[in-house]
N, CA and C atoms as a LAMMPS dump frame, in Angstrom:
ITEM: TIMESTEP
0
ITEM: NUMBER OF ATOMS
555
ITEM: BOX BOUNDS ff ff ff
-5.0000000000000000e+02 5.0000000000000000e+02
-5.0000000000000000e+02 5.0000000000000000e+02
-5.0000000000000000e+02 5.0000000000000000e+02
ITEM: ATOMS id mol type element x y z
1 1 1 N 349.684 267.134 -312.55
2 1 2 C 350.271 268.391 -312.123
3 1 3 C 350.436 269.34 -313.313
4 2 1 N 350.842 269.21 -314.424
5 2 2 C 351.117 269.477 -315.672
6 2 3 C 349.578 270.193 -316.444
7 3 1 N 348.581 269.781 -315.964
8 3 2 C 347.138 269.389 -316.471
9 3 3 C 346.807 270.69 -315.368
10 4 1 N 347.178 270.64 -314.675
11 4 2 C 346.774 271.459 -313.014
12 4 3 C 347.35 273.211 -313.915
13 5 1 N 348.338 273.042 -313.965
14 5 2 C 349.137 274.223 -314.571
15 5 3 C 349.172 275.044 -315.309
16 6 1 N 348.297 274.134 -316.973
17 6 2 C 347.969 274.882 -317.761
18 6 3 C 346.789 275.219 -317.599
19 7 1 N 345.912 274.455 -316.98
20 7 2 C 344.588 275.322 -316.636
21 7 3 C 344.368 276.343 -315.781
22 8 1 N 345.4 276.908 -315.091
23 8 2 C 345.889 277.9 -313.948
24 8 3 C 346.344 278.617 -315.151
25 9 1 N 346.955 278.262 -316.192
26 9 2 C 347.305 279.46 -316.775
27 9 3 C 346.547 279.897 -318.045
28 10 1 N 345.426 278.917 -318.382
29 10 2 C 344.655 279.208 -319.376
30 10 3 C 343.543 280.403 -318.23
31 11 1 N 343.008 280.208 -317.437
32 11 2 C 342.618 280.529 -316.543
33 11 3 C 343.305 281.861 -316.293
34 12 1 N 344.361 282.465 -315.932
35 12 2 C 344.873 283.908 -315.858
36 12 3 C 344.788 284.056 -316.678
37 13 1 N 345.202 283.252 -318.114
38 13 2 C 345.263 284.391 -319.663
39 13 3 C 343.41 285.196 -319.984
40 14 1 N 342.529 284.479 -319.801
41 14 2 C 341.323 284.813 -319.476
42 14 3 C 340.889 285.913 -319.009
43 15 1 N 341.715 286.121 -317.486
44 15 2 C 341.39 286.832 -316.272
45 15 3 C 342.215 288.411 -316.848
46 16 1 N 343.667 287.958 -317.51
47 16 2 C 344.202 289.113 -317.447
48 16 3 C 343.393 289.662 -319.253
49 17 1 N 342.88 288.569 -319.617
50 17 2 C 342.071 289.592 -321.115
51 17 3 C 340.839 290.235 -320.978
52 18 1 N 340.223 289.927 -319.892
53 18 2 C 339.091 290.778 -319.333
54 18 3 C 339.67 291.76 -318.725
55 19 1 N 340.489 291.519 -317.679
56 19 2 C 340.804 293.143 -317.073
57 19 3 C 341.565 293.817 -318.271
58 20 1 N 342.372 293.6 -319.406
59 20 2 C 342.394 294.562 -320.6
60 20 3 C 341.666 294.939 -321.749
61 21 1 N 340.064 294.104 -321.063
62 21 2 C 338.796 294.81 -321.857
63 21 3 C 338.262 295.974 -321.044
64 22 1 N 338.148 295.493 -319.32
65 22 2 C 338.015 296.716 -318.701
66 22 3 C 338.858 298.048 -318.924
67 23 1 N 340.383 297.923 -319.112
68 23 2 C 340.88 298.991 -319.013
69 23 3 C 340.196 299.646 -320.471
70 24 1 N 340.267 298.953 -321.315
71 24 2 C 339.717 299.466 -322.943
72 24 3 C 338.432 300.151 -322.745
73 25 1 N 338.001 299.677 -321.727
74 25 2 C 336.445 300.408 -321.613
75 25 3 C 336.381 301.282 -320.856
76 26 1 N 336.874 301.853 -319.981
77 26 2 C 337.439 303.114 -318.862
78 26 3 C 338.041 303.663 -320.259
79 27 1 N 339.13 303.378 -320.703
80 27 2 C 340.04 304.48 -321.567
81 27 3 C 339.362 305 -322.597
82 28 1 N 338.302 304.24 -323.149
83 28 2 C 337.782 304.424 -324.306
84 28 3 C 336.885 305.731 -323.706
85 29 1 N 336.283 305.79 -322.873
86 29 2 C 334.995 306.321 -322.115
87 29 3 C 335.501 307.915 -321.684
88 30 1 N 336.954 307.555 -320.742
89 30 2 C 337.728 308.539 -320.352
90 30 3 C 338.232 309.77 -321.828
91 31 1 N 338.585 309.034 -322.314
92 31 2 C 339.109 309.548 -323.928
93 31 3 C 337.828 310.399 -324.693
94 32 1 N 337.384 309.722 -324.752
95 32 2 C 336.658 309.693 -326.464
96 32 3 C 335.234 309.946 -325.851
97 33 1 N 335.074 309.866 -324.769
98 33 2 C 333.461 310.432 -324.13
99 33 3 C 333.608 311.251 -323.067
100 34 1 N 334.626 312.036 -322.574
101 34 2 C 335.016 312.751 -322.162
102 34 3 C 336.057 313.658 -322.035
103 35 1 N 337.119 313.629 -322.634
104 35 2 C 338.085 314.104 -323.197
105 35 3 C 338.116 315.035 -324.329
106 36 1 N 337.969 313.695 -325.457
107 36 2 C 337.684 314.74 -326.342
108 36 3 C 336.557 315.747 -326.728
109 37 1 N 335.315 315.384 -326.388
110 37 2 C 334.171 316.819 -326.288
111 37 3 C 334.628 318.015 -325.398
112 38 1 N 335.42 317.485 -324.166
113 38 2 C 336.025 318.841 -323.75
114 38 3 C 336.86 319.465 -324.504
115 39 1 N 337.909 319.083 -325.456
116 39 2 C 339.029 319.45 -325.864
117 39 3 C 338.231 320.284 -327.2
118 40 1 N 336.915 319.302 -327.53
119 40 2 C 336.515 319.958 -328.681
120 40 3 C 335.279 321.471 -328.219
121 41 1 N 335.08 321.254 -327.098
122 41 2 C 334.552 322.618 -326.403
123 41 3 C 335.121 323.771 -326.33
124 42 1 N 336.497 323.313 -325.371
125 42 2 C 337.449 323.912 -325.396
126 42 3 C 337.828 325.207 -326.68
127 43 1 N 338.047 324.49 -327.823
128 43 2 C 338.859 324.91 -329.21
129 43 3 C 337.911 325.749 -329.447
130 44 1 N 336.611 325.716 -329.393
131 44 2 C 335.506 326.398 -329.816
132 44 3 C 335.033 327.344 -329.567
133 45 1 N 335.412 327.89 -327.837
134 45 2 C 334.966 328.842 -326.872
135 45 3 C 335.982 330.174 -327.203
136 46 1 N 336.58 329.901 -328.279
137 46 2 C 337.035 331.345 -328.023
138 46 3 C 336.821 331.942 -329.299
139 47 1 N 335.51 331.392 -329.856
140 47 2 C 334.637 331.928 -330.61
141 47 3 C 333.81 332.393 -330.057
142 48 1 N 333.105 332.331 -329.051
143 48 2 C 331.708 332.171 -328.693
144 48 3 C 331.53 333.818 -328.325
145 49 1 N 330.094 333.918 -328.352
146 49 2 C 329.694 335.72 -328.044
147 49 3 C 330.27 335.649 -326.389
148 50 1 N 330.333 336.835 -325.999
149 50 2 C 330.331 337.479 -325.023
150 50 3 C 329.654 338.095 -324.31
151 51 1 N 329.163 337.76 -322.701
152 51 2 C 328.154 338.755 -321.878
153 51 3 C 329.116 339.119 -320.469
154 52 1 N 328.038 340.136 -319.658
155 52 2 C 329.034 340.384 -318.612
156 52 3 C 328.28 339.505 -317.707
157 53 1 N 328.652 338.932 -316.482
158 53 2 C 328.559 338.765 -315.905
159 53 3 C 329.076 338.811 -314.04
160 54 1 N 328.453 338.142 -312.856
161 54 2 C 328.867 339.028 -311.71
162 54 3 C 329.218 336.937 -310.79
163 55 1 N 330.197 337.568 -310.37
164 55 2 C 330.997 336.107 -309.546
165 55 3 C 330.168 336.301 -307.907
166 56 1 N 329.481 334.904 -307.849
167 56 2 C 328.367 334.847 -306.428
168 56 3 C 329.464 333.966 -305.847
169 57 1 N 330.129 332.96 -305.727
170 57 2 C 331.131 332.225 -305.339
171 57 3 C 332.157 332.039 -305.761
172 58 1 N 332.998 332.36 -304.565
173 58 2 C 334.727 332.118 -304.522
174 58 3 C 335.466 331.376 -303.927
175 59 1 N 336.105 330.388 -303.816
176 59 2 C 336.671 329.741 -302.481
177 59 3 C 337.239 328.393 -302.732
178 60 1 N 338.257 327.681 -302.563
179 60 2 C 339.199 326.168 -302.566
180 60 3 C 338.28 325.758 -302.089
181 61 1 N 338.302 324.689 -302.67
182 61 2 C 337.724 323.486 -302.067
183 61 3 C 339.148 322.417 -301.743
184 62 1 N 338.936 321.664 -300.737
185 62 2 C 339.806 320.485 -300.508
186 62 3 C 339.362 319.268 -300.536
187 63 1 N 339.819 318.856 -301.507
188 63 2 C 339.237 316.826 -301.21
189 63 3 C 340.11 316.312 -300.515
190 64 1 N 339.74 315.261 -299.417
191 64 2 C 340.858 314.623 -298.497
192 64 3 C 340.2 313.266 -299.203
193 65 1 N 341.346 312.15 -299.724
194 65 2 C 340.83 310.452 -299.816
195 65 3 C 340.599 310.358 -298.919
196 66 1 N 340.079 309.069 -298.602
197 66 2 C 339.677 308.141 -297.357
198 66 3 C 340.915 307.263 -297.127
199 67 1 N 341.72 307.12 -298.266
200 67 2 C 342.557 306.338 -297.239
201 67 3 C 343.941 306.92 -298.018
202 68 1 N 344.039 308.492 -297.479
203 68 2 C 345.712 308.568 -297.655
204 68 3 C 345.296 309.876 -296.415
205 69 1 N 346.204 310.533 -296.228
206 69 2 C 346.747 312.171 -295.766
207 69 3 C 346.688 313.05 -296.05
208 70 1 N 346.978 312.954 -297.56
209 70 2 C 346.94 313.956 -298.325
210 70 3 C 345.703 314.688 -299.16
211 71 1 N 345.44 315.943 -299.751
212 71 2 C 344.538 316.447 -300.064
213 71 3 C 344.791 317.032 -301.266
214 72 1 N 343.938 317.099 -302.266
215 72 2 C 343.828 318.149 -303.458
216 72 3 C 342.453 319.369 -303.265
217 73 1 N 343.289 319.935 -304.061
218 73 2 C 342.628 321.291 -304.103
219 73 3 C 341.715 321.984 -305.431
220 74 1 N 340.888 322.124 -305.235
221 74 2 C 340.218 322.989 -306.758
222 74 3 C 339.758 324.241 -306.713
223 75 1 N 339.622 324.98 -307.685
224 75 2 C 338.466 326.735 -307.149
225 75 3 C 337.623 325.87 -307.338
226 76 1 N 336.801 326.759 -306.58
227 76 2 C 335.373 326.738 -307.175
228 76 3 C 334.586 328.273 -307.1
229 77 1 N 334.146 328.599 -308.34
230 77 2 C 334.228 330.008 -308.81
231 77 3 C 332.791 329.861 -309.297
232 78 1 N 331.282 330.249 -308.759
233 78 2 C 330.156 330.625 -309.306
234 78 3 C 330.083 331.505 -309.699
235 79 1 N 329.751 331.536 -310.951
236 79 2 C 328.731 333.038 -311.715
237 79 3 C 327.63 333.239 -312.3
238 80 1 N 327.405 334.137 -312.015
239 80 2 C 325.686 334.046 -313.007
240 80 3 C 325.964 335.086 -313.86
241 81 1 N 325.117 334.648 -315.418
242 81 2 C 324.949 336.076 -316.712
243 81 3 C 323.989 335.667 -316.906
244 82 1 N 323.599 336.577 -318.025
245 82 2 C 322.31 336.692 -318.748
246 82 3 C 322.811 336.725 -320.215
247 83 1 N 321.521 336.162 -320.737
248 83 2 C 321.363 336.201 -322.326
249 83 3 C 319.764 336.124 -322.904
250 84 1 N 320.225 336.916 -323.176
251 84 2 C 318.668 337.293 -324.015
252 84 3 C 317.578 337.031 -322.892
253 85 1 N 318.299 337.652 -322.12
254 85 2 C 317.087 338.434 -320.794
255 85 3 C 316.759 337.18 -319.728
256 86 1 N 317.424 335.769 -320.059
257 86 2 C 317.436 334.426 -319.456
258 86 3 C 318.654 334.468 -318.78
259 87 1 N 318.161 333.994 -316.845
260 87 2 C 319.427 334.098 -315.84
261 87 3 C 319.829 332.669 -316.49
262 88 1 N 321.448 332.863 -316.25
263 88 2 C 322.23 331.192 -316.032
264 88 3 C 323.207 331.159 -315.127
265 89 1 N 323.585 330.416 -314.508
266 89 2 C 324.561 330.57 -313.489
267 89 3 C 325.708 329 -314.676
268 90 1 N 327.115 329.258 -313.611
269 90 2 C 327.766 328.219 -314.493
270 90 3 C 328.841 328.091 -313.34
271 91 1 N 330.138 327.118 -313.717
272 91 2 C 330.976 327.097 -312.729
273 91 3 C 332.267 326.971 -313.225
274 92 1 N 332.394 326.844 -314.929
275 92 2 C 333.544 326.654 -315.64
276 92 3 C 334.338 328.189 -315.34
277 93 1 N 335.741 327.734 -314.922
278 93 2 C 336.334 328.57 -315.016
279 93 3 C 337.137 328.842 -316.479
280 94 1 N 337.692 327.934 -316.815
281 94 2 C 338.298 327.274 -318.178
282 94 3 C 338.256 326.108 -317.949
283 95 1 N 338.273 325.406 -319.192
284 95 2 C 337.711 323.465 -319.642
285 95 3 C 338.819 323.008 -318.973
286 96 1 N 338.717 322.219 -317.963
287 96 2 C 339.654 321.003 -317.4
288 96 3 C 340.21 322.114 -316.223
289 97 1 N 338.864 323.106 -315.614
290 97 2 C 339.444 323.629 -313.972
291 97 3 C 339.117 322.759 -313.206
292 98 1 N 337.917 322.052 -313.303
293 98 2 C 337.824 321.061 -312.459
294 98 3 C 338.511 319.485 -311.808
295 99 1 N 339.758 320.146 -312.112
296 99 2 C 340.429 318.652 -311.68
297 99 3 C 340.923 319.551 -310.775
298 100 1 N 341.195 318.82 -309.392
299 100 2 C 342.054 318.626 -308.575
300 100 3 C 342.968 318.283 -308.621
301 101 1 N 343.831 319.103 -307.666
302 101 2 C 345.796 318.933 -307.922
303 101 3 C 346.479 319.44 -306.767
304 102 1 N 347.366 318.608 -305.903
305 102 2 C 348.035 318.912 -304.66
306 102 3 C 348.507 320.072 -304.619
307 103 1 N 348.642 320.963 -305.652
308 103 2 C 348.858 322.549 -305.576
309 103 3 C 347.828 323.356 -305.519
310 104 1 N 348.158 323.574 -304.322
311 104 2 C 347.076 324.515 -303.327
312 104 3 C 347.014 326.037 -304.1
313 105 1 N 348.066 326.591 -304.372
314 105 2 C 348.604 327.774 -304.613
315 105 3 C 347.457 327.988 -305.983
316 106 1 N 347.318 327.185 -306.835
317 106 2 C 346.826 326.931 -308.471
318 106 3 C 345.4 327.511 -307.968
319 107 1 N 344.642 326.513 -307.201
320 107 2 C 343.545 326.904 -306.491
321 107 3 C 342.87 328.651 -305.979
322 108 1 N 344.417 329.045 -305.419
323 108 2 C 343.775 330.372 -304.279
324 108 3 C 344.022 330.975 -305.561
325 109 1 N 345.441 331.232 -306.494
326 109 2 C 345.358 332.126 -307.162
327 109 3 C 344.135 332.49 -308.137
328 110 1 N 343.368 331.282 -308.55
329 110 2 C 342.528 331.527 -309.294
330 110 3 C 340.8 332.216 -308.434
331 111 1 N 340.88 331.533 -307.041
332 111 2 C 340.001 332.249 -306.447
333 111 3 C 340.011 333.873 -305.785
334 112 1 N 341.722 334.801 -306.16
335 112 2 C 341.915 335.45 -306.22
336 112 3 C 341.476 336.117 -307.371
337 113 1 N 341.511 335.549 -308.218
338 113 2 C 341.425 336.036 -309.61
339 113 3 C 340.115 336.553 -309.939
340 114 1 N 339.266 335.961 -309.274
341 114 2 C 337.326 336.002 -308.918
342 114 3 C 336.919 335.899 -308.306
343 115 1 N 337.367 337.051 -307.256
344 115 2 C 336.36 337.404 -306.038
345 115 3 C 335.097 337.593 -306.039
346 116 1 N 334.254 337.108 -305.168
347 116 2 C 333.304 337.658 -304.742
348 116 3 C 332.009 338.874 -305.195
349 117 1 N 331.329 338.754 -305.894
350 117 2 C 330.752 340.414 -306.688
351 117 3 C 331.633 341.026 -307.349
352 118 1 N 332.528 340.319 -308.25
353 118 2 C 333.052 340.609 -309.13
354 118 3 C 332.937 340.711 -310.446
355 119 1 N 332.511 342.023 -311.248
356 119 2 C 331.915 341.583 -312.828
357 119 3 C 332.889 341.176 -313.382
358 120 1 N 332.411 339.959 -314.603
359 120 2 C 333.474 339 -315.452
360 120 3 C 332.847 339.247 -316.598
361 121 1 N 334.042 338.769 -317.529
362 121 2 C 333.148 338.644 -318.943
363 121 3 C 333.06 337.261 -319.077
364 122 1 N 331.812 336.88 -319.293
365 122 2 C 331.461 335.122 -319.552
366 122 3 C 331.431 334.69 -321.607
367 123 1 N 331.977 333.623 -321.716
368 123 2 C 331.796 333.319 -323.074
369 123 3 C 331.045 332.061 -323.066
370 124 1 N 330.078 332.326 -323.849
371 124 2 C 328.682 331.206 -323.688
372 124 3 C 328.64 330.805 -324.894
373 125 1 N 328.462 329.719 -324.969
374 125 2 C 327.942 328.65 -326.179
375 125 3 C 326.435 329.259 -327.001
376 126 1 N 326.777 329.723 -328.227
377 126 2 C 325.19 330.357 -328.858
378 126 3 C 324.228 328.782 -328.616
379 127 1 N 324.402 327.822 -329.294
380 127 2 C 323.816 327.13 -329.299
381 127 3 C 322.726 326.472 -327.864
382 128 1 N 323.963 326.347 -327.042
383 128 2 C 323.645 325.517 -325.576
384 128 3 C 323.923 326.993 -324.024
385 129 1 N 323.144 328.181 -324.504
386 129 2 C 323.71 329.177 -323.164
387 129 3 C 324.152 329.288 -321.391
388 130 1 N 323.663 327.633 -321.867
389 130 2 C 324.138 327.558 -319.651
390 130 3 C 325.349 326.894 -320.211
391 131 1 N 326.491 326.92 -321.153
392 131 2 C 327.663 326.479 -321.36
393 131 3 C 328.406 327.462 -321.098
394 132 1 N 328.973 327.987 -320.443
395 132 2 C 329.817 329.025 -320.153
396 132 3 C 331.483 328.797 -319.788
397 133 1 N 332.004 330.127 -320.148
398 133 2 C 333.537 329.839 -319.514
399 133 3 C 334.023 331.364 -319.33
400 134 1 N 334.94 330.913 -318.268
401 134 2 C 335.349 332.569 -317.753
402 134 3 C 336.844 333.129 -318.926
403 135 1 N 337.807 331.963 -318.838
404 135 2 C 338.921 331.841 -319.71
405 135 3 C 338.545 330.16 -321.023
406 136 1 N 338.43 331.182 -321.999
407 136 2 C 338.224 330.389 -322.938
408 136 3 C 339.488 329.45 -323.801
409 137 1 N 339.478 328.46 -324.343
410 137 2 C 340.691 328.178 -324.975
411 137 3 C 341.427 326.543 -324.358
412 138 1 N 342.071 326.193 -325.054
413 138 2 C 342.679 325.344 -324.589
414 138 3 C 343.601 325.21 -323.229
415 139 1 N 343.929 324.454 -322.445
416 139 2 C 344.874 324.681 -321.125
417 139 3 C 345.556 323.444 -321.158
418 140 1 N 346.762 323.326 -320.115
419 140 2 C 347.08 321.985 -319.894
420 140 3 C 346.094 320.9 -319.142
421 141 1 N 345.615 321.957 -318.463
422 141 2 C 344.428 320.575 -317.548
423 141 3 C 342.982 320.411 -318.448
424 142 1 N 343.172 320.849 -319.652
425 142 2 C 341.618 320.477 -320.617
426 142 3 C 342.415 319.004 -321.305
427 143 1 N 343.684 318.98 -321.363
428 143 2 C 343.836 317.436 -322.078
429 143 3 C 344.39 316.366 -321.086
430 144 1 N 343.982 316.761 -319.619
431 144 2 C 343.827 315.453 -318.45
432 144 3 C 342.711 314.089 -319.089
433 145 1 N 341.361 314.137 -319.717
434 145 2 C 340.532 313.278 -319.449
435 145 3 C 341.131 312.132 -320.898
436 146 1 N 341.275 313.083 -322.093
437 146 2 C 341.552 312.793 -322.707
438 146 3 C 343.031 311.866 -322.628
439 147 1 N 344.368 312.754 -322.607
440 147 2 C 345.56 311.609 -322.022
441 147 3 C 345.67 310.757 -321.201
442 148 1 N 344.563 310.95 -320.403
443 148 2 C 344.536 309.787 -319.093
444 148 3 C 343.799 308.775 -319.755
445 149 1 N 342.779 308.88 -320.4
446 149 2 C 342.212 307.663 -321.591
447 149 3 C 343.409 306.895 -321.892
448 150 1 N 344.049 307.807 -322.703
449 150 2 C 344.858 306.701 -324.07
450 150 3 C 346.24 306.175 -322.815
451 151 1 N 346.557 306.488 -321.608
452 151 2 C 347.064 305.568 -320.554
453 151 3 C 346.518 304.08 -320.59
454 152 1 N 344.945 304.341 -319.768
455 152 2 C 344.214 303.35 -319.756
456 152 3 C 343.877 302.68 -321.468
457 153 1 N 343.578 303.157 -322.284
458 153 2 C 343.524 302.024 -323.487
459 153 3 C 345.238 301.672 -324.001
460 154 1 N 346.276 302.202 -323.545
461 154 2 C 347.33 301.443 -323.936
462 154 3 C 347.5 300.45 -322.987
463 155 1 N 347.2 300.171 -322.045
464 155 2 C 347.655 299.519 -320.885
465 155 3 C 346.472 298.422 -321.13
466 156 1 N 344.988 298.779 -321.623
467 156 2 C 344.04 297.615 -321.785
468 156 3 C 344.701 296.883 -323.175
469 157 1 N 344.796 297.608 -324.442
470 157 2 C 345.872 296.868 -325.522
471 157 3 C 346.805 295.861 -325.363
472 158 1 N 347.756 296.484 -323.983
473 158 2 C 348.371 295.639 -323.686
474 158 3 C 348.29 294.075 -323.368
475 159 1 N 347.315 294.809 -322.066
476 159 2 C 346.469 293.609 -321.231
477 159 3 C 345.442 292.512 -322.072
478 160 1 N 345.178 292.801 -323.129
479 160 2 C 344.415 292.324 -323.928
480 160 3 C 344.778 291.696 -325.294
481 161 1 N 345.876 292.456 -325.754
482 161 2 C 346.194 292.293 -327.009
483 161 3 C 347.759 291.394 -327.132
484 162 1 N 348.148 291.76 -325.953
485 162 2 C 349.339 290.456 -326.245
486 162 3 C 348.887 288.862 -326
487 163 1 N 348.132 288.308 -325.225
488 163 2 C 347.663 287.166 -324.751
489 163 3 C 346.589 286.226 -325.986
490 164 1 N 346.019 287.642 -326.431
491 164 2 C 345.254 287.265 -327.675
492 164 3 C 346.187 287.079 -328.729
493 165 1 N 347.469 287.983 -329.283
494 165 2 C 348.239 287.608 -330.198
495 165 3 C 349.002 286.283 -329.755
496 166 1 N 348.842 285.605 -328.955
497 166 2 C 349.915 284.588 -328.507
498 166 3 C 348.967 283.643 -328.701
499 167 1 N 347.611 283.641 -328.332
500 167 2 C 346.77 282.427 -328.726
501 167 3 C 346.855 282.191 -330.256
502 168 1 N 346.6 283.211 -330.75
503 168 2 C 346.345 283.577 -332.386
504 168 3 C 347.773 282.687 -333.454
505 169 1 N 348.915 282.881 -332.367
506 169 2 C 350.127 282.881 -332.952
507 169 3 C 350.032 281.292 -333.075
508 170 1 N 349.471 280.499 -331.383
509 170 2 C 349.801 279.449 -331.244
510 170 3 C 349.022 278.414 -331.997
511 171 1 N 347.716 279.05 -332.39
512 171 2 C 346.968 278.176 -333.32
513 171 3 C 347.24 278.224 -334.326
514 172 1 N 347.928 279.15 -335.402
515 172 2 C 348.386 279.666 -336.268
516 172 3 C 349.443 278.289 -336.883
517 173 1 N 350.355 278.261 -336.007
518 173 2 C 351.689 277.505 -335.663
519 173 3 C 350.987 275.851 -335.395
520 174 1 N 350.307 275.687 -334.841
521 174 2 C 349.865 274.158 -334.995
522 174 3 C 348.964 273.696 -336.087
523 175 1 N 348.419 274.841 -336.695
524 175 2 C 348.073 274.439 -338.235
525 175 3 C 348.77 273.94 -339.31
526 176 1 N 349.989 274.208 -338.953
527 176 2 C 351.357 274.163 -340.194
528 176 3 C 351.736 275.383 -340.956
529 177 1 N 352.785 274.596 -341.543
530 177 2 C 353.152 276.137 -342.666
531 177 3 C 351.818 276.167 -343.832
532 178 1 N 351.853 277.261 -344.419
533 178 2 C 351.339 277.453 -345.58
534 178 3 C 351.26 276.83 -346.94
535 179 1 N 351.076 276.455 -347.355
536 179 2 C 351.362 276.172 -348.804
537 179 3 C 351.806 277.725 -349.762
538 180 1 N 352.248 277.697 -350.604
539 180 2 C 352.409 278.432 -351.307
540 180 3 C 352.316 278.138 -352.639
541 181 1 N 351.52 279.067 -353.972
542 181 2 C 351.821 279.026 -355.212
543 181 3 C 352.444 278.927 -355.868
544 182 1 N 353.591 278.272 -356.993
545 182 2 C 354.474 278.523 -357.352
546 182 3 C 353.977 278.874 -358.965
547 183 1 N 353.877 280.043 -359.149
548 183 2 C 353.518 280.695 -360.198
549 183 3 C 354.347 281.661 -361.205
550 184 1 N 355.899 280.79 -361.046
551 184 2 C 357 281.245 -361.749
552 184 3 C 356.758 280.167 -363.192
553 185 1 N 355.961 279.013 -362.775
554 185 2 C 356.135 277.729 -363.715
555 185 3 C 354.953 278.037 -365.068
């Protein structure tokens, strides 16, 4: 029974250090391969040249889950400019509009904001020109991908890194103490 027990629990310590490699690998991905290139887009765009451009789409969108009631909301705001005589169309309103959020209101106001055949000024990336943004700059919803990472890699740390320090500790501890130098003599 004893024999039964610890292999049930060598067995979860296993189970729960893989699912805190998974979370490490979502957070890492979420973070650091998506997060931060936005955040570092972000910082950058309110350098970038300036063209005019004209708003072809306006309008909320609603996502409903499949398994709740409830719904989030996003704009979704098309525009097309030109640069150097080349059409681009784009859909950034500012870095991190595209998240969805149960505030509906966040949504209309901004599809208020860009109606329909409306000229805008677009700020485009010299380098990459179908990179565009309507409001350039940092926001609170450009450091969603990024903080939601370091959630998931603290929680994989967790999941991962205490079970491993406890093996580490326990082999550590059945080796014996140390010896030590005595190099006062």
């Amino acid at each position: 029974m004893i024999i039964k027990r610890d292999r049930m629990q060598k067995v979860g310590r296993k189970f729960i250090i893989f699912l805190g490699f998974i979370f490490l690998s979502v957070g890492y991905l979420l973070a650091y391969q998506k997060g931060l290139p936005l955040l570092e887009q972000a910082r950058a765009s309110t350098s970038w040249p300036v063209t005019t451009g004209k708003v072809l789409e306006s309008d909320v969108k609603a996502h409903r889950s499949s398994n709740s009631n409830s719904s989030t909301y996003s704009a979704h705001v098309v525009y097309r400019y030109q640069v150097e005589g080349q059409d681009y169309q784009a859909q950034t309103v500012w870095f991190g509009s595209d998240i969805s959020t149960s505030d509906r209101s966040l949504a209309q106001n901004t599809v208020k904001k860009y109606p329909v055949k409306q000229s805008v000024t677009v700020h485009y990336d010299p380098q990459h020109p179908a990179a565009a943004v309507l409001e350039p700059g940092v926001f609170k919803t450009t450091w969603f991908y990024y903080l939601f990472g370091w959630v998931f890699l603290g929680v994989g740390i967790l999941m991962a890194g205490i079970p491993l320090f406890g093996s580490f500790f326990r082999l550590f501890m059945r080796s014996g103490p140390i010896e030590t130098a005595d190099f006062a003599e």
